[in-house]
Steps between C-alpha positions, in 0.01 A plus 500: 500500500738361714637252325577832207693614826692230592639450217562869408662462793746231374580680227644785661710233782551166373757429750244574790192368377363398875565841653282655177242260540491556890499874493213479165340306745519708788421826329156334402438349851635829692282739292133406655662592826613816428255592297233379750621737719510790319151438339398528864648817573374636230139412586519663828617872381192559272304148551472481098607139426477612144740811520723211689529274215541799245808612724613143509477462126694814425724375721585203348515623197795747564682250663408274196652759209783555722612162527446448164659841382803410688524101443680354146554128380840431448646454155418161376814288550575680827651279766595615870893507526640117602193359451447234272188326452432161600547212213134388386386117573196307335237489738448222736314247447382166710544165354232351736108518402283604753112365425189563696195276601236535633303266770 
């Protein structure tokens, strides 16, 4: 799933493909927290940890469709203005052979 992300990510800035990666990254990482949090607030009003997770679930949900009512690919062929993409090279590769024995 994150990987999906990541590159969605890419897609929509190729020219910043670190700070999409770090805030993809950060967005899964951060969410436990605040969602942690919540969760336990929610357990204390009515101590129902299941009416907790149905309120969590609904919650993500609408924040779900509205990201993904409001979000769009670009057109294919769409480049940020100035920025031209780097010029592809053939992957590296080692000329030395590396072997393994055992003892």
């Amino acid at each position: 799933m994150l990987y999906r992300a990541d590159s969605s990510g890419h897609q929509v800035v190729p020219d910043k493909k670190g700070l999409a990666t770090g805030l993809t990254v950060a967005g899964f990482g951060g969410s436990p927290f605040i969602s942690t949090y919540l969760g336990q607030e929610l357990i204390k009003i009515d101590n129902q940890v299941s009416d907790a997770l149905l309120y969590l679930g609904i919650a993500f949900l609408v924040v779900l469709l509205v990201c993904f009512w409001l979000m769009s690919f670009p057109e294919a062929g769409w480049k940020p203005a100035g920025w031209t993409p780097k010029a592809t090279t053939a992957a590296a590769t080692s000329r030395s052979t590396i072997t393994a024995t055992r003892s």
